[in-house]
N, C-alpha and C positions, 0 to 999 in steps of 0.2 A: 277242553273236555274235562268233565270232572271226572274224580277218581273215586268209587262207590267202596264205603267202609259199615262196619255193625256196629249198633251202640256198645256194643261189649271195645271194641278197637276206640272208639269214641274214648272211651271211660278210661281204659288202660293205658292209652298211649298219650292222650292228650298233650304231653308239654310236644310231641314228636308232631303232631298234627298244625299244632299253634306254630310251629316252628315252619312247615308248610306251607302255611295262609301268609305271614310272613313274607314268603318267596312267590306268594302269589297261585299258589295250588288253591283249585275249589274240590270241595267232597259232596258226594251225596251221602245221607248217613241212613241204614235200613234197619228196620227192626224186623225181626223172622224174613227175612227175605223182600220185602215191602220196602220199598223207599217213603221216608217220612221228614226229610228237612235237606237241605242245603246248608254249609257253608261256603260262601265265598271271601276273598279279603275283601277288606271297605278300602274303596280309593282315597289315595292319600295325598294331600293338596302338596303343589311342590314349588315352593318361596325362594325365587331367585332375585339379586340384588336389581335393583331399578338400573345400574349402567348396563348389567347382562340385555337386559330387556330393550332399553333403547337402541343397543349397539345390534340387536337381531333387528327390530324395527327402521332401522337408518335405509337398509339395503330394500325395503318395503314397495311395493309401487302406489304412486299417490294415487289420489284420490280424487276425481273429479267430484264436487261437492252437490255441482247442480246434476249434474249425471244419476248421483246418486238420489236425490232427492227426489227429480223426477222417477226413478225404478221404483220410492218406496208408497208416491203416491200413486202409481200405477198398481199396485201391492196392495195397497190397505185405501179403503175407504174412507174418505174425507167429514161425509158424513156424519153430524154427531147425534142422529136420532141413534135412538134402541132400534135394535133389530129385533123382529117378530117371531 
C-alpha cells in the first residue's frame, strides 16, 4: 500500500523519502489534494554465485524431457503459417 505525500513533502524531505524507496516504501505524490504520480522502488536484480545456484538446483525434480515437449506442443502450435 502506498503511502500518499504533497509535492511540498516531495520537495522538502526528499533525501528522507529516497531513503524510503530504498527500503521499499511506494508514495503516491498530490498536488492540492489531487493525486498526480507514483513513486515506487525499481526492482533490483540479485546476483548470486553460480555454486549458490546449482547447490538450490541439485535438490530440483528432473525433468521428463519428452513429457515436457510433448505439454509444450500441446501448448503452442506447430504450425508455421501466419495466423489471420
Amino acid at each position: 500500500m502506498s503511502r500518499e505525500i504533497t509535492q511540498r513533502e516531495l520537495r522538502n524531505d526528499s533525501g528522507k523519502i529516497m531513503r524510503a524507496l530504498d527500503e521499499g516504501e511506494t508514495f503516491t505524490v498530490t498536488r492540492n489534494g489531487v493525486p498526480v504520480g507514483e513513486l515506487t522502488p525499481l526492482r533490483r536484480h540479485r546476483y548470486l554465485p553460480a555454486e549458490t545456484a546449482v547447490e538450490l538446483f541439485r535438490t530440483a525434480p528432473k525433468i521428463d524431457y519428452d513429457s515436457l515437449r510433448a505439454d509444450l506442443d500441446a501448448a503452442a502450435s506447430q504450425d508455421p503459417a501466419p495466423r489471420g
